[in-house]
ZAMIDO-23914 format. One record per residue (C-alpha): residue number from 0; residue in three letters; y, x, z. Coordinates in nm, 3 decimals, padded with zeros to 5 digits. Example, Ala and Ser with C-alpha at 12.3 -4.5 7.8 and 13.67 -1.06 7.14 Angstrom:
BEGIN
 resi resn       Y       X       Z
    0  ALA -00.450  01.230  00.780
    1  SER -00.106  01.367  00.714
END
This chain:
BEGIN
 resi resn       Y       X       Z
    0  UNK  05.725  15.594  03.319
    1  UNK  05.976  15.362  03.158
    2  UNK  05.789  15.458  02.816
    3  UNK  05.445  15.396  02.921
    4  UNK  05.509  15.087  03.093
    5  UNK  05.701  14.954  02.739
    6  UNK  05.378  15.097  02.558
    7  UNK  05.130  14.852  02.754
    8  UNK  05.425  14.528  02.724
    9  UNK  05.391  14.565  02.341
   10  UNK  05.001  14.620  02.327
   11  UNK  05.020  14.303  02.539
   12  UNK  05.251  14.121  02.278
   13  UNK  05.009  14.276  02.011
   14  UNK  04.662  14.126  02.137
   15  UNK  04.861  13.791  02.204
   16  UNK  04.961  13.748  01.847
   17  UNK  04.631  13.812  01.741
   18  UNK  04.489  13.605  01.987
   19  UNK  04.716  13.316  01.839
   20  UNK  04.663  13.406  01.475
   21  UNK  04.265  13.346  01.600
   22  UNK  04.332  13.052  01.705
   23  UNK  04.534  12.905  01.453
   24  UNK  04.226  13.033  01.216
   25  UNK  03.978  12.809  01.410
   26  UNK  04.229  12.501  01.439
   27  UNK  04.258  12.461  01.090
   28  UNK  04.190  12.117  00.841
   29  UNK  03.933  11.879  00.979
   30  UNK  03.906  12.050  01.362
   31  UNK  03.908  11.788  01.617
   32  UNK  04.178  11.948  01.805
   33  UNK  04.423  11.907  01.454
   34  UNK  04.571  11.533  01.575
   35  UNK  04.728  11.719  01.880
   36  UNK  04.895  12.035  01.724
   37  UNK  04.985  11.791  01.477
   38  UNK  05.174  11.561  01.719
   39  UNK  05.353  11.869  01.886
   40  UNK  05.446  11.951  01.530
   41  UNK  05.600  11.573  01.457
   42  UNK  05.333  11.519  01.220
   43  UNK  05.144  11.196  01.343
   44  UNK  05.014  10.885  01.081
   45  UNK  05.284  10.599  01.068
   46  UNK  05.149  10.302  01.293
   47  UNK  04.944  10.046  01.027
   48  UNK  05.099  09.772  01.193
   49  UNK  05.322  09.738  00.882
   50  UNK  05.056  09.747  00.639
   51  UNK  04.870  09.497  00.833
   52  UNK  05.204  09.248  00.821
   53  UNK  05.236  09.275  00.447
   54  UNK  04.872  09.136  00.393
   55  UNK  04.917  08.755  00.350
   56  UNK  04.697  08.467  00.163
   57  UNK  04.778  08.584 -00.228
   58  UNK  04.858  08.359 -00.528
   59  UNK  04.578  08.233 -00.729
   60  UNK  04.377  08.424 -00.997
   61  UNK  04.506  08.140 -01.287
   62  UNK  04.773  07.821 -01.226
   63  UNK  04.594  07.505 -01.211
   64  UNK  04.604  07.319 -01.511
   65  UNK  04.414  06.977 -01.442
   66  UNK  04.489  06.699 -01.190
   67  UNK  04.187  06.790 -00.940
   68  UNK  04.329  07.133 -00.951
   69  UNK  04.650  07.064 -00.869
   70  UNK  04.552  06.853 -00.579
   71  UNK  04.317  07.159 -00.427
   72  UNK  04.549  07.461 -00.492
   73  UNK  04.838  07.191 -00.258
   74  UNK  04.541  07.178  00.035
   75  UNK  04.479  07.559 -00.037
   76  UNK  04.802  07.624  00.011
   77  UNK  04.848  07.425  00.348
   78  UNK  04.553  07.529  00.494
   79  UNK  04.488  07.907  00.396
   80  UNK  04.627  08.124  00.661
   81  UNK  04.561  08.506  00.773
   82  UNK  04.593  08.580  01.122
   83  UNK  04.534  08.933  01.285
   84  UNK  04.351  08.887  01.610
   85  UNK  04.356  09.250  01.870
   86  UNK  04.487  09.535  01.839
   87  UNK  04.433  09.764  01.531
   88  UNK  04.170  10.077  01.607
   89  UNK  04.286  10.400  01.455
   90  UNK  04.054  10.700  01.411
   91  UNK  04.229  10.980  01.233
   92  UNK  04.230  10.821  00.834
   93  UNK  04.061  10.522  00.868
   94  UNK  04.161  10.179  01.074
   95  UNK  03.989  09.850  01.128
   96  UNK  04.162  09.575  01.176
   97  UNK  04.020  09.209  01.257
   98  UNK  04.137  08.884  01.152
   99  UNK  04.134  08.539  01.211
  100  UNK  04.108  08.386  00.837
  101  UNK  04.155  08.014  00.832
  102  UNK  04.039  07.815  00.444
  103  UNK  03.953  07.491  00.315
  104  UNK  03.615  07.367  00.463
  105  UNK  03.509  07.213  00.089
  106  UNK  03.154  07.088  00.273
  107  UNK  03.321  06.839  00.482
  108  UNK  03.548  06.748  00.252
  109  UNK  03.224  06.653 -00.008
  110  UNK  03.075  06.493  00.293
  111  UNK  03.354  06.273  00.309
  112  UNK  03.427  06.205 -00.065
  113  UNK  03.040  06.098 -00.105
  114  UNK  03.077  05.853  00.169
  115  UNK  03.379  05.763  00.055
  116  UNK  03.275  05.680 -00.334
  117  UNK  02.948  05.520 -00.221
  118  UNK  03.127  05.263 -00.066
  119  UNK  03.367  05.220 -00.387
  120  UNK  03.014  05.217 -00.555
  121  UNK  02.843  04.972 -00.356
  122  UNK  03.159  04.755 -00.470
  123  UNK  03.151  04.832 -00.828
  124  UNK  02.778  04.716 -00.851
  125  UNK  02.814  04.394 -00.589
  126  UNK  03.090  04.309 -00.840
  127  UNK  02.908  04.375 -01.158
  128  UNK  02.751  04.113 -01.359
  129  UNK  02.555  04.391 -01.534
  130  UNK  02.402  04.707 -01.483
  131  UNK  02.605  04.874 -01.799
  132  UNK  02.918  04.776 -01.617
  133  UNK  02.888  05.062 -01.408
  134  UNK  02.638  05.333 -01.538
  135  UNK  02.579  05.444 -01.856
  136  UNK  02.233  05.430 -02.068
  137  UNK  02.173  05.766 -01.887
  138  UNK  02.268  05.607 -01.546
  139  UNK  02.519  05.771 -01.501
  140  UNK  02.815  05.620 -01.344
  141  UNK  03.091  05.546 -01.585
  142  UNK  03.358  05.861 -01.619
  143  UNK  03.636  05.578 -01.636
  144  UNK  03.556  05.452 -01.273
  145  UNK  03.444  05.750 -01.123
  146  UNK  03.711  06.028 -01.260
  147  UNK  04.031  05.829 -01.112
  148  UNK  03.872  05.761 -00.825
  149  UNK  03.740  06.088 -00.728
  150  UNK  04.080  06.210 -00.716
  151  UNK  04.217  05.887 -00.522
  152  UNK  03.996  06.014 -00.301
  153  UNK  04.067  06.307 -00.278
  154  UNK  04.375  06.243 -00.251
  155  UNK  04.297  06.017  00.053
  156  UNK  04.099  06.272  00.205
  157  UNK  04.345  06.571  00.190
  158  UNK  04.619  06.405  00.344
  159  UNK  04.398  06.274  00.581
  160  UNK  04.274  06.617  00.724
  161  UNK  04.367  06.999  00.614
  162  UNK  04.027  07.032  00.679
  163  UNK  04.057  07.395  00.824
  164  UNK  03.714  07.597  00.850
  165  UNK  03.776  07.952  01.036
  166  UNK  03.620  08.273  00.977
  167  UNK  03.618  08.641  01.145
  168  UNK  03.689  08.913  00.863
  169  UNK  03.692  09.322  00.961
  170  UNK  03.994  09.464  00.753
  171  UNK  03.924  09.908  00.694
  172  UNK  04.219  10.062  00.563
  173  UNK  04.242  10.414  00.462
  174  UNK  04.574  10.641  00.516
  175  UNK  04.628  10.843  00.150
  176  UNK  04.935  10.965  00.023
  177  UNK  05.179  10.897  00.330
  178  UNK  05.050  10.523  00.311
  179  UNK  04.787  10.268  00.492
  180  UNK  04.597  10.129  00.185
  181  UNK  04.348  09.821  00.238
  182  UNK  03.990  09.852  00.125
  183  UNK  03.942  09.734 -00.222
  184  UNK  03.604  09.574 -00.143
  185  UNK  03.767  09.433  00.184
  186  UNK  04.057  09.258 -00.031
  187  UNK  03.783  09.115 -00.280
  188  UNK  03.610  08.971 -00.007
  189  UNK  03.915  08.801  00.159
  190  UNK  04.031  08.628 -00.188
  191  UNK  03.666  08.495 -00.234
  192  UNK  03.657  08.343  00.125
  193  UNK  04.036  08.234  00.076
  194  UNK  03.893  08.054 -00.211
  195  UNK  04.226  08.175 -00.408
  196  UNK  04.067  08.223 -00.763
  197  UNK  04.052  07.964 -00.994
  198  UNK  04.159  07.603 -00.834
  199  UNK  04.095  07.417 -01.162
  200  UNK  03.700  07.524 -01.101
  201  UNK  03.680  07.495 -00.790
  202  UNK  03.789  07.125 -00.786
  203  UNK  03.600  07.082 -01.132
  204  UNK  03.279  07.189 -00.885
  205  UNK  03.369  06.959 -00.619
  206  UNK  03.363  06.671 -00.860
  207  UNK  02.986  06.777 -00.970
  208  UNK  02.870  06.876 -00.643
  209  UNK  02.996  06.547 -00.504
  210  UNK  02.903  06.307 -00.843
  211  UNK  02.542  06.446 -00.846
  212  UNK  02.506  06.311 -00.493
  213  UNK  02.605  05.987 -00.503
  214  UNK  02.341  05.735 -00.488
  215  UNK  02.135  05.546 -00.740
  216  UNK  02.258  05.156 -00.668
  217  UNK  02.096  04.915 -00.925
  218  UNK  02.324  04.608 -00.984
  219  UNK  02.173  04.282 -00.795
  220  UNK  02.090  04.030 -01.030
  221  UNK  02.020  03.695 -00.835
  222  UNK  01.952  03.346 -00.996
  223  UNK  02.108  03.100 -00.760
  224  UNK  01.868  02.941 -00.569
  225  UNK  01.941  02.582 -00.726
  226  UNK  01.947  02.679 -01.081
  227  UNK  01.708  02.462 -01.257
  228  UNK  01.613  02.733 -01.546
  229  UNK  01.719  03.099 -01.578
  230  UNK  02.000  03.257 -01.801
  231  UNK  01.837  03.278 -02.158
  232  UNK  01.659  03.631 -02.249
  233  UNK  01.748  03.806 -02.488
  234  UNK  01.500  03.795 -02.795
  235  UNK  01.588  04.161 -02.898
  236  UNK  01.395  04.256 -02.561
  237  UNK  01.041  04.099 -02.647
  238  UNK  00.784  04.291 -02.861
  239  UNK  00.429  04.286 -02.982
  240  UNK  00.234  04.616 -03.083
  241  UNK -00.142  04.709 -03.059
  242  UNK -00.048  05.041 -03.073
  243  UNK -00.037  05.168 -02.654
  244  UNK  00.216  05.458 -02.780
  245  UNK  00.472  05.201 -02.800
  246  UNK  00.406  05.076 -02.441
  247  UNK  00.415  05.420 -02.293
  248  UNK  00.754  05.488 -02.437
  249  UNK  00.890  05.198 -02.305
  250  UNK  00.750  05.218 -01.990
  251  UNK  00.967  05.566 -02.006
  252  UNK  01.298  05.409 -02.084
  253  UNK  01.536  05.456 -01.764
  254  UNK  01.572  05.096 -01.705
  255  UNK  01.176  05.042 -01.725
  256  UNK  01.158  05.362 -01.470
  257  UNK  01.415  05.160 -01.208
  258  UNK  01.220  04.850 -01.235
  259  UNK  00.859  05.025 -01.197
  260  UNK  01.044  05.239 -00.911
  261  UNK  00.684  05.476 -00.895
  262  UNK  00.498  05.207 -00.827
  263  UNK  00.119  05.236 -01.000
  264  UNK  00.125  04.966 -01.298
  265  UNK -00.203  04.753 -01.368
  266  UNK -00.181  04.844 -01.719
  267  UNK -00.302  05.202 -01.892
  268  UNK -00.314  05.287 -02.233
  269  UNK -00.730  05.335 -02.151
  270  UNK -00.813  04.984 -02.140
  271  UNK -01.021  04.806 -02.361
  272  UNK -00.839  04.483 -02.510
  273  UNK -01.023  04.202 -02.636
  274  UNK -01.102  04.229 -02.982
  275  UNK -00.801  04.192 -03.236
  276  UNK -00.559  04.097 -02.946
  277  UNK -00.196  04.275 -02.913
  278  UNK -00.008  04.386 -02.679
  279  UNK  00.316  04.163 -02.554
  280  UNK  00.632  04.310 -02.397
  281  UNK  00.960  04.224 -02.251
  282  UNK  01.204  04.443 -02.106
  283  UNK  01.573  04.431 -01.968
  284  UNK  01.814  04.525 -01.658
  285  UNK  01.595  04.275 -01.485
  286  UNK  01.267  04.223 -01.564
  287  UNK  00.925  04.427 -01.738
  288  UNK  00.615  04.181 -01.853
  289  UNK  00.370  04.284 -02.056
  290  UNK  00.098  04.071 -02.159
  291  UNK -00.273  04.163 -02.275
  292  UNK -00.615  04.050 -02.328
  293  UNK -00.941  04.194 -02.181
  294  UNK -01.286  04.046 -02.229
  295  UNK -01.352  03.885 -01.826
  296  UNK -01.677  03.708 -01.741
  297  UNK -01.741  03.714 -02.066
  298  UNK -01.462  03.526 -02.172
  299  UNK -01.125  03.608 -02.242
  300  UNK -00.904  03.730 -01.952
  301  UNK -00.550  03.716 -02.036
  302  UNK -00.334  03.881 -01.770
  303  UNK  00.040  03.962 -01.749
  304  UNK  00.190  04.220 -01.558
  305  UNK  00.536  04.154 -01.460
  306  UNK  00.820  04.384 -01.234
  307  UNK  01.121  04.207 -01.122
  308  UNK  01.458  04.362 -00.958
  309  UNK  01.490  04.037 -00.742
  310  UNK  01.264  03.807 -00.613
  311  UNK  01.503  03.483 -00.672
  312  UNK  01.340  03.581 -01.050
  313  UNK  01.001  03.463 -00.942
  314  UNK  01.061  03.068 -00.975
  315  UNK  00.904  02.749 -01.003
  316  UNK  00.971  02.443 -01.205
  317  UNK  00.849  02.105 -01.103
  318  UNK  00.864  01.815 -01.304
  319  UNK  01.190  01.517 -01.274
  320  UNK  01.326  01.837 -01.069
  321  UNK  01.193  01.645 -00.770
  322  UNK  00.881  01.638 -00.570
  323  UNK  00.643  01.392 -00.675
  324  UNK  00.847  01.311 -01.002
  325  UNK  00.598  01.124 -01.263
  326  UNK  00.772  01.285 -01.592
  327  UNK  00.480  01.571 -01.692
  328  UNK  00.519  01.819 -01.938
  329  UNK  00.282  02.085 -02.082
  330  UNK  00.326  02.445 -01.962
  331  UNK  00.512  02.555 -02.330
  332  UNK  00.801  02.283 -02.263
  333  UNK  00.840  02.336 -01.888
  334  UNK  00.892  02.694 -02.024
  335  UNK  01.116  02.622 -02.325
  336  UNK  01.377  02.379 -02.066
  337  UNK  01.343  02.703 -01.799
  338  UNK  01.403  02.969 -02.008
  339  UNK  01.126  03.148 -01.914
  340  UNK  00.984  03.514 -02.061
  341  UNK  00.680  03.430 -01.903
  342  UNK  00.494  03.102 -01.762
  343  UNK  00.174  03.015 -01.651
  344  UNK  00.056  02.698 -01.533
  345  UNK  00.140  02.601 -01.149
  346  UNK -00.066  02.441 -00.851
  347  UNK -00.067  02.081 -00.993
  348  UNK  00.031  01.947 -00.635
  349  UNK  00.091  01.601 -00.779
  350  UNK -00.262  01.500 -00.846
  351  UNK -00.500  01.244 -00.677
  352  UNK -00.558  01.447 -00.375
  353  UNK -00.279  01.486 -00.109
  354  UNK -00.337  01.790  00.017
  355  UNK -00.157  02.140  00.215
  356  UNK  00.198  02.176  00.317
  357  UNK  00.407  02.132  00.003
  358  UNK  00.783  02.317  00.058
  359  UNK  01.042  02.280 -00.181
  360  UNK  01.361  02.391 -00.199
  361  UNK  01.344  02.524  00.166
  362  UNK  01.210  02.196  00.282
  363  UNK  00.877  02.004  00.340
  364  UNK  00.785  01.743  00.163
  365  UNK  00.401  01.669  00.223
  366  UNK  00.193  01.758  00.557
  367  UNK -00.091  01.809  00.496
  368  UNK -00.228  02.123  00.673
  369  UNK -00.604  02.064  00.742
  370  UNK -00.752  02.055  00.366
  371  UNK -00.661  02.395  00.168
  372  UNK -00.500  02.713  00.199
  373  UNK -00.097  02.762  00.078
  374  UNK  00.071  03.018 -00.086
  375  UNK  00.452  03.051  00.025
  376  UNK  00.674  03.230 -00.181
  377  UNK  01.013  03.409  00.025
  378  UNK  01.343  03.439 -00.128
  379  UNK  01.245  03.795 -00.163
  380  UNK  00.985  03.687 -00.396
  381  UNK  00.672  03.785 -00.151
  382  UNK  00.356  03.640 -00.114
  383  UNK  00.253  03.478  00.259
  384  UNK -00.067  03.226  00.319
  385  UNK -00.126  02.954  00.559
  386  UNK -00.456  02.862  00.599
  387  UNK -00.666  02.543  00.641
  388  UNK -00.600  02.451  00.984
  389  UNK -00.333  02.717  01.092
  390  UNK -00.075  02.516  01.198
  391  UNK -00.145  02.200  01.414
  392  UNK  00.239  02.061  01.378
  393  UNK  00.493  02.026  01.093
  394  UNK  00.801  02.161  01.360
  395  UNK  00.535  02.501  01.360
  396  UNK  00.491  02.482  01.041
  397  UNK  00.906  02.434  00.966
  398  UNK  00.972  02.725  01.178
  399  UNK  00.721  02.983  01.007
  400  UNK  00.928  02.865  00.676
  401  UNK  01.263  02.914  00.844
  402  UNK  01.133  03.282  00.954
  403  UNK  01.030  03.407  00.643
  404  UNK  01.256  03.254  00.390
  405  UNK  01.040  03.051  00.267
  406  UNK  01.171  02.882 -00.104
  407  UNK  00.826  02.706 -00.221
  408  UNK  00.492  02.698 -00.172
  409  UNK  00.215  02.664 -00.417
  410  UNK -00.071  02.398 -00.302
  411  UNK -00.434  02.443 -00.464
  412  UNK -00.604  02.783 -00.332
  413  UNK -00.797  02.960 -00.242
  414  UNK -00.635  03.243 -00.098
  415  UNK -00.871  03.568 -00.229
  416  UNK -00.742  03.847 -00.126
  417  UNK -00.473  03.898  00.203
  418  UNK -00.310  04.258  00.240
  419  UNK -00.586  04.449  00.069
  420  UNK -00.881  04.227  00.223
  421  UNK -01.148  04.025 -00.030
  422  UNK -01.073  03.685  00.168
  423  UNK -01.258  03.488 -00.083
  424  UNK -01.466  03.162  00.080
  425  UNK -01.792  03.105 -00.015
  426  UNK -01.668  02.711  00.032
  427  UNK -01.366  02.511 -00.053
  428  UNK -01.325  02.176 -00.070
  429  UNK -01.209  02.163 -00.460
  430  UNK -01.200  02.369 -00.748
  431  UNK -01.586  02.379 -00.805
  432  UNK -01.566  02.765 -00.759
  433  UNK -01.949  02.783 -00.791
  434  UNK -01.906  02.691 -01.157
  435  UNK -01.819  02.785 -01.483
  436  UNK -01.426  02.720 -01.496
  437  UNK -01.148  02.841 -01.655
  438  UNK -00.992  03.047 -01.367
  439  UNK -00.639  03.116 -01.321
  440  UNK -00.452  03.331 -01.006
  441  UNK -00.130  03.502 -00.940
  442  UNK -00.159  03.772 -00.775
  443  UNK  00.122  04.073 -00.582
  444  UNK  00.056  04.439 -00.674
  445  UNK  00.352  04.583 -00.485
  446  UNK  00.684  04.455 -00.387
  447  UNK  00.848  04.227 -00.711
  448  UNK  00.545  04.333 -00.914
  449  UNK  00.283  04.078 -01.001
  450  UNK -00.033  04.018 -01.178
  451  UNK -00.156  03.679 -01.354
  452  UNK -00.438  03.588 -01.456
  453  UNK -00.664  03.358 -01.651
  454  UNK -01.005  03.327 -01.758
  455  UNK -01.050  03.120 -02.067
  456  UNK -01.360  03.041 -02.338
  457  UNK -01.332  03.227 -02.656
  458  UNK -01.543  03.218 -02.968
  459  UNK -01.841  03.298 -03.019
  460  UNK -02.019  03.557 -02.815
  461  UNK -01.706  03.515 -02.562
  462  UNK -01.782  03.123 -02.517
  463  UNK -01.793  03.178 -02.120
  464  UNK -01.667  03.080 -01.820
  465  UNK -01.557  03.222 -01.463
  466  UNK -01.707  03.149 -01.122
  467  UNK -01.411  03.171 -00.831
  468  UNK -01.622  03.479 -00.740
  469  UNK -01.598  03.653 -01.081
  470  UNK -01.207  03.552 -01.072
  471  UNK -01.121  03.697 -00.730
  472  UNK -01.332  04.014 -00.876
  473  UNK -01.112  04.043 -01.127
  474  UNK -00.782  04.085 -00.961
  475  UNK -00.930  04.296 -00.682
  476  UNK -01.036  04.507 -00.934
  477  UNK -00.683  04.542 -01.092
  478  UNK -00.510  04.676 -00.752
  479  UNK -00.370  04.349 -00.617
  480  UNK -00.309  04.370 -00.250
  481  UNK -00.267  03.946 -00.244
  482  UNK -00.409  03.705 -00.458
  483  UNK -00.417  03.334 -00.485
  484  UNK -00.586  03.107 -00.694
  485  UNK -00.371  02.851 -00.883
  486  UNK -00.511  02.507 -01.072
  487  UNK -00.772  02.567 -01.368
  488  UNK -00.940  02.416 -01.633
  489  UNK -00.685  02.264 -01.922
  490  UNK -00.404  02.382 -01.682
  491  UNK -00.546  02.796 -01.708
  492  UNK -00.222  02.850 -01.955
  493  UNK  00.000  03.152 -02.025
  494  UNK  00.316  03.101 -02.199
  495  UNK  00.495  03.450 -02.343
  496  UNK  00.891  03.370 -02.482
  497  UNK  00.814  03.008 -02.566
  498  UNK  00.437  03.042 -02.659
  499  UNK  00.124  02.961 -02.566
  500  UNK -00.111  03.299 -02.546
  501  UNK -00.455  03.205 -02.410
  502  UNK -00.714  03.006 -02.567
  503  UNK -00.708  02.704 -02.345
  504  UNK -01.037  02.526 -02.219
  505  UNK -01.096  02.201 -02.466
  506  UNK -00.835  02.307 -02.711
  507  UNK -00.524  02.135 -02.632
  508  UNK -00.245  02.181 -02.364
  509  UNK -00.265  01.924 -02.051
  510  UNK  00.043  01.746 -01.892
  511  UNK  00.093  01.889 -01.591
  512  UNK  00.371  01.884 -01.286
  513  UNK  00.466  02.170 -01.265
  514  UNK  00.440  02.557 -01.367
  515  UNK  00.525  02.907 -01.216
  516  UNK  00.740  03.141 -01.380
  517  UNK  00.962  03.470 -01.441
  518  UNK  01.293  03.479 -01.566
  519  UNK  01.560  03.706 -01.692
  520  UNK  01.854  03.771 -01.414
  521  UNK  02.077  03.885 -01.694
  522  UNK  02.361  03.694 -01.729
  523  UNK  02.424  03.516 -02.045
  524  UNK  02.735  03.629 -02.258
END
């Protein structure tokens, strides 16, 4: 009995080994039941805490070399930071861990250094007493101004502010070999956002991405308002072609393209010019005029289009340098003592007839408001009218100057055309506008651009006259949006750098009191 009962312990033993060895088979590699045995056996992954600790912002790709890149890799350095944020999931090989990454937020820190250099900008062209002080014939803003103070800047601005930016980043690491390793890809990815490659780029980047930005700011050129002629051109800027190539190119030039500023000119290459005439040019900083003849009414129509950078460049010169002064001159000499690229003869206020509301130098001197229309010219160099009858006292009429600015008014008229509109009378009280005259106008095409105009006799089969009618025509037809009609006959003159261009009615140049013209803002050496 003592047999048979040993017999059936060791069968027992028997099926229970092989019961084990079964299931030893079945939990081998890659069961889900392996972690356990595993951990019974002592067997269980390292925690990847440690792995996790050693990760920390790295050393740059390359040592900065330049100044910009110095400054950066010091605010990388402050500011760069890893931080692990939760606890670290484990699933067998693999682990994910998150973290907190903290870099350099470069966007604000252009934000800043545009505002920043715009106002040094804005300084270097208020203080500038010419555009090449501060850009180059590119426009582009001198390296030697802009280059120290970028990093002034950003100098200013990094001590300022770190400038921290955060980000969330998912960290996988991969147990191999008895070790937690940190995905490659992962690792790329964290030295791109820690912006830890090359700081001598990355600030040579900031400096374009923040120089491109900057603003356009033309240099103000202003004639003081009591300068009695304007700073002498420079007589390597006036030309004469009859080729229209020449005008297009220098239409192109950069400082041409500032002036012009997209506005729509007058002048095209297309037009017809009066027979055997040229085309006249002038161009600076300050000023574009260019100067042409068309066949008008028959005659010849000699207009000059003109784009200033400052409306204190649209001027007027009256003779003695004081209202009502006796001392004429002809339009050539009032343009010879003013400097003038361009003149044309003015309003001849001093003449038998007292008449409109004369302003000069911010001030009336004759009231007169019942007999024509006036033309008042603003410090900004725009165009307003009065007209006959508008104002019924001078202290109304002193106020609408002291609203708008008002430097000087010009006294004959007309007005033909007011913001787009054909205002053209079919009565005024001088002028004879319903006969043959030689015409003459001044008209706005857009802000500091201006047309003027006159209408002379030619030779020949040109021998004509204008009507007031055919004159006001004539501008409308050339895009002006305000147009006024200055003095005629003998005083119908155009004056280009010192000379008389338009055939003038009777042959000779009158005396008159005074004359409107254009000047140069650039200062002389």
């Amino acid at each position: 009995m003592k047999r048979k009962t040993f017999l059936w312990l060791a069968i027992l033993l028997l099926l229970l080994a092989v019961a084990c060895a079964l299931v030893a088979l079945r939990m081998g590699p890659g069961s889900e039941d392996a972690v356990p045995i595993m951990v019974k056996l002592g067997l269980q992954r390292p925690d990847p805490s440690e792995a996790i600790a050693a990760l920390t912002v790295p050393e740059p790709l390359t040592q900065p070399e330049t100044e910009g890149g110095k400054r950066i890799l010091s605010a990388l350095q402050a500011v760069c930071a890893l931080t692990p944020e939760g606890e670290c999931r484990v699933e067998g090989d693999e682990a994910v861990q998150m973290f907190r990454l903290t870099r350099l937020d470069t966007a604000a820190l252009r934000a800043d250094l545009i505002a920043a250099l715009t106002a040094r900008l804005q300084n270097w062209v208020d203080a500038a007493a010419r555009g090449s002080e501060v850009y180059t014939d590119e426009q582009a803003i001198r390296p030697e101004l802009l280059e120290p103070a970028f990093l002034e800047e950003l100098d200013a601005a990094l001590n300022a502010s770190r400038y921290p930016e955060e980000l969330n980043l998912e960290l996988a690491l991969h147990y191999e070999d008895g070790v937690w390793v940190p995905n490659e890809m992962n690792l790329t990815q964290m030295l791109y956002l820690l912006q830890m490659g090359n700081p001598d780029a990355m600030a040579g980047s900031l400096f374009a991405l923040t120089s491109e930005a900057l603003p356009y700011l033309p240099v103000r050129y202003r004639i003081a308002e009591d300068a009695l002629a304007g700073p002498v051109p420079n007589p390597d800027c006036f030309g004469e072609t009859d080729d229209p190539a020449v005008i297009e190119a220098l239409l192109q030039r950069p400082e041409a393209q500032t002036l012009i500023g997209g506005q729509t000119l007058c002048w095209n290459a297309g037009l017809e010019r009066f027979p055997g005439s040229s085309i006249q040019y002038y161009l600076d900083e300050t000023i574009l005029a260019l100067c042409w003849q068309e066949v008008e009414a028959r005659g010849v129509g000699t207009f000059s289009e003109v784009f200033v950078a400052d409306g204190s460049q649209l001027r007027r010169k009256i003779a003695g340098d004081a209202p009502f002064d006796l001392h004429f001159e002809t339009c050539s000499q009032f343009a010879l003592d003013t400097h003038a690229v361009l003149a044309v003869g003015g309003d001849f206020y001093h003449h038998g007839r007292a008449c409109g509301i004369s302003v000069y130098q911010r001030e009336i001197c004759r009231f007169e408001p019942e007999t024509c229309d006036v033309c008042y010219i603003t410090a900004d160099g725009d165009m307003l009218f009065s007209y006959r009858g508008q104002f019924t006292s001078e202290d109304e009429a002193r106020q609408f100057i002291a609203d708008n600015d008002v430097l000087f008014s010009l006294v004959f008229g007309p007005v033909l055309i007011d913001d787009g509109v054909d205002v053209t009378p079919a009565s005024y009280a001088w002028g004879e506008i319903d006969d043959d005259y030689a015409r003459s106008a001044i008209g706005l095409l857009g802000r500091h651009h201006y047309l003027t105009m006159n209408i002379n006799c030619g030779q020949g089969q040109y021998y004509y006259l204008a009507t007031l009618r055919q004159a006001a025509d004539a501008m409308i037809r050339r895009g002006c949006v305000k147009a006024y009609t200055l003095d005629g006959g003998q005083t119908a003159t155009t004056v280009f750098n010192g000379r008389l261009i338009n055939p003038v009615q009777f042959g000779w140049e009158k005396d008159i009191s005074d004359i409107i013209y254009f000047a140069t803002a650039m200062p002389n050496e």
